[in-house]
C-alpha positions as a Markdown table, in Angstrom:
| # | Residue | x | y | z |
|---|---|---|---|---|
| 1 | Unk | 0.0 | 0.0 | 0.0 |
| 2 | Unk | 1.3 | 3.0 | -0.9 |
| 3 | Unk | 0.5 | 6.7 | 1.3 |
| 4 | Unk | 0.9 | 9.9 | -0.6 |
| 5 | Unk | 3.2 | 12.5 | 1.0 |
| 6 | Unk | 1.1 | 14.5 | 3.4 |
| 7 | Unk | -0.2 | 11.1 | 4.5 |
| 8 | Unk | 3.3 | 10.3 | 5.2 |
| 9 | Unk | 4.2 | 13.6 | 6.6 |
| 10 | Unk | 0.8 | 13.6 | 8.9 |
| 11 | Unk | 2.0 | 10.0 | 10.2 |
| 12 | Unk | 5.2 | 11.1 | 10.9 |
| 13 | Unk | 3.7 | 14.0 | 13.1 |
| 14 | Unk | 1.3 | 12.3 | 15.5 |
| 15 | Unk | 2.6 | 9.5 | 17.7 |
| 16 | Unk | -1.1 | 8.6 | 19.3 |
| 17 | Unk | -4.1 | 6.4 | 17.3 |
| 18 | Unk | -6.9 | 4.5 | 18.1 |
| 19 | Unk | -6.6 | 0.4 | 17.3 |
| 20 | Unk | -9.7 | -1.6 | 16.9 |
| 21 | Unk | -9.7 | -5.9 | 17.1 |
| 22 | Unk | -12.4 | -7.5 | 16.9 |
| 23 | Unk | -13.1 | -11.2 | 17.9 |
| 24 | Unk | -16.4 | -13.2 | 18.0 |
| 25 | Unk | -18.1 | -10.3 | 16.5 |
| 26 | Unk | -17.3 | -7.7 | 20.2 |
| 27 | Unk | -15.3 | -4.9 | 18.6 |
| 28 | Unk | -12.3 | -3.5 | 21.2 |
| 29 | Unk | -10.8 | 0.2 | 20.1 |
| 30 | Unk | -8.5 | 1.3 | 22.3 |
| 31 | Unk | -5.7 | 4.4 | 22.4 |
| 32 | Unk | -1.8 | 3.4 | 21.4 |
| 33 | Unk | 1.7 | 5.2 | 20.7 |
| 34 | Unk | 2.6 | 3.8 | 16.8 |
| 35 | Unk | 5.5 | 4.4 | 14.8 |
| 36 | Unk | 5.1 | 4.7 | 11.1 |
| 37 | Unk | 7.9 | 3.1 | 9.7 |
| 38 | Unk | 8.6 | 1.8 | 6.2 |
| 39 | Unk | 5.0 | 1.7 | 5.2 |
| 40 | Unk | 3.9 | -0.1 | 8.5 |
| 41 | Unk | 2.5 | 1.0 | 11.8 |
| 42 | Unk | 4.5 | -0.5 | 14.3 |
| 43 | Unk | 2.6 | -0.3 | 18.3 |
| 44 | Unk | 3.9 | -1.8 | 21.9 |
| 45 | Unk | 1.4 | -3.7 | 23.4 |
| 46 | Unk | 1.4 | -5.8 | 27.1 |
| 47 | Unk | 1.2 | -9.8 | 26.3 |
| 48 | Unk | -2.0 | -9.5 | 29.1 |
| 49 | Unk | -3.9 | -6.7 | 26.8 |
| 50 | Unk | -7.4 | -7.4 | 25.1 |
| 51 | Unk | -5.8 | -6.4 | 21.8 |
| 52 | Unk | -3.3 | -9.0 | 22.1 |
| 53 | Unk | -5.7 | -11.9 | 22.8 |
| 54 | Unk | -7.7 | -10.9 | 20.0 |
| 55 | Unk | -5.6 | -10.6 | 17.6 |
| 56 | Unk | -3.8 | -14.0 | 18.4 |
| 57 | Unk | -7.4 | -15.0 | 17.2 |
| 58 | Unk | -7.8 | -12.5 | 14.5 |
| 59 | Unk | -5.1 | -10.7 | 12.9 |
| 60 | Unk | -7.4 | -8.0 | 11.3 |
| 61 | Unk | -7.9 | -4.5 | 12.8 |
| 62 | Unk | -7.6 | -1.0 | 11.9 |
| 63 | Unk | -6.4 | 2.2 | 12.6 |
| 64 | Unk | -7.4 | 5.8 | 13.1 |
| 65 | Unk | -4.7 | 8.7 | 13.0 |
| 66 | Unk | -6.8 | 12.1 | 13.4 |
| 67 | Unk | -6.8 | 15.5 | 14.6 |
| 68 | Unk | -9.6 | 17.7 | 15.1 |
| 69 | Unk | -9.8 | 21.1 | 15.3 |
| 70 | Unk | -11.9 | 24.5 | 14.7 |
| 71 | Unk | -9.4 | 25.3 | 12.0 |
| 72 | Unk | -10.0 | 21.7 | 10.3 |
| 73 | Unk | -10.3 | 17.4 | 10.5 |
| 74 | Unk | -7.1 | 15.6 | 9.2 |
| 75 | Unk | -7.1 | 11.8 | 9.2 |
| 76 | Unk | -5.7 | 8.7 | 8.1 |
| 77 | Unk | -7.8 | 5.3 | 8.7 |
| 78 | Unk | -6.2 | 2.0 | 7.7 |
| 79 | Unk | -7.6 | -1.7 | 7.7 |
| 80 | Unk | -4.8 | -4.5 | 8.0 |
| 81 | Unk | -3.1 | -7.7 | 9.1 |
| 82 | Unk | -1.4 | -7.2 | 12.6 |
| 83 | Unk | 1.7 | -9.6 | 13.1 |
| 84 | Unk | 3.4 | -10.1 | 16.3 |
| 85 | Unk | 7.3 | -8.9 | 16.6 |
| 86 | Unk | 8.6 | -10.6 | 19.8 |
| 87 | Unk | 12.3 | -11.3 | 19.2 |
| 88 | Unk | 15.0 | -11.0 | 16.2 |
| 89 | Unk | 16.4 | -8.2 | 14.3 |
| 90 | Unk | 12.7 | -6.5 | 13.5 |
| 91 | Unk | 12.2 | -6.4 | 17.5 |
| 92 | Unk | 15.5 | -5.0 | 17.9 |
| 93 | Unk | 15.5 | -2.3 | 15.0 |
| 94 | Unk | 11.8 | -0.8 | 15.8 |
| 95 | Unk | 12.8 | -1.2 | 20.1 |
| 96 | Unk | 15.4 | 1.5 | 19.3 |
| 97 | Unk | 13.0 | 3.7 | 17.4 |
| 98 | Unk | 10.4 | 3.7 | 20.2 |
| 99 | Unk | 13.4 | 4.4 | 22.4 |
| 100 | Unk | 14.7 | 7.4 | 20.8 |
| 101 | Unk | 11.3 | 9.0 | 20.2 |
| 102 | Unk | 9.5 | 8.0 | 23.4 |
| 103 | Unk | 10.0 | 9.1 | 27.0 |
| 104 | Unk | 7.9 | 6.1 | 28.5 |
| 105 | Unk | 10.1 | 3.3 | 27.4 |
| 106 | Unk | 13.1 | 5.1 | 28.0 |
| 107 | Unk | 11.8 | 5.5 | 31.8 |
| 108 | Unk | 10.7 | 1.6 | 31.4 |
| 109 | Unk | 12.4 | -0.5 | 29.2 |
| 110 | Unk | 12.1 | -3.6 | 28.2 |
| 111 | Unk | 13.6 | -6.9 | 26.6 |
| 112 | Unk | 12.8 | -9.4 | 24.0 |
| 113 | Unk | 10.2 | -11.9 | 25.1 |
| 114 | Unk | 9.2 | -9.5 | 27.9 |
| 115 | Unk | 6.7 | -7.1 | 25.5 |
| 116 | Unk | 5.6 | -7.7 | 22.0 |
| 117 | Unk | 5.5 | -4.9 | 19.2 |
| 118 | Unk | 2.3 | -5.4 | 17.0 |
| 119 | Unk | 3.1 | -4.6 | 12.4 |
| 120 | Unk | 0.4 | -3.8 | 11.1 |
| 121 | Unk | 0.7 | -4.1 | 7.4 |
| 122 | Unk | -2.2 | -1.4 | 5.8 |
| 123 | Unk | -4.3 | -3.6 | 3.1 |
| 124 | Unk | -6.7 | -0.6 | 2.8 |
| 125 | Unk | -6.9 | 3.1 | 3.3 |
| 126 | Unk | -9.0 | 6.6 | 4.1 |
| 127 | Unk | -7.6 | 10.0 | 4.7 |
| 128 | Unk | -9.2 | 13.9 | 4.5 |
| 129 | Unk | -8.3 | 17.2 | 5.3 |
| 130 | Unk | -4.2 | 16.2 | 4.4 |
């Protein structure tokens, strides 16, 4: 999937965005830091999280990046196949990209097998106001 340039710029610029799973039909949306990297949203998640049983059953969810304002709505909704990143060169590479660019998991870090990262890989897409 490809994302136009003010998609990518708008990613690049908001670290916050709402995931939903779904499994036996109960939807579950729920707020996450992401990383937009290399065409993928990349998201720390907690092995004992909702979103992590559910996608072990389902790995189809989407995303919603957005900003509202009185000056304007921006937005970028994605559907996609979420893949769990527990150990290996992937984990490593996007743990030091979190680390850089978020205070939280420099205050409370973490090691393989300890915290999953979820990749979602966009298979569709939505965006206004970029």
């Amino acid at each position: 999937m490809t994302f136009g340039k003010a998609e990518r710029e708008f990613l690049g610029r908001n670290e916050a965005c709402r995931i939903a799973t779904c499994h036996n039909g109960t939807p579950h949306v729920v707020p996450v830091s992401y990383v937009f990297e290399d065409g993928s949203f990349y998201i720390a998640t907690d092995y004992e999280t909702k979103k992590y049983e559910n996608i072990m059953k389902n790995h189809r969810v989407a995303l919603a990046v957005d900003v509202y304002s009185s000056v304007g709505n921006k937005a970028v909704c994605v559907q996609g196949k979420a893949k769990i990143i527990e150990k290996g060169k992937e984990f490593a590479r996007i743990y030091k990209i979190f680390h850089r660019h978020f205070e939280w998991v420099r205050e409370d870090p973490w090691e393989e097998g300890e915290a999953p990262f979820l990749k979602v890989t966009p298979t569709g897409k939505v965006s206004w106001g970029l």
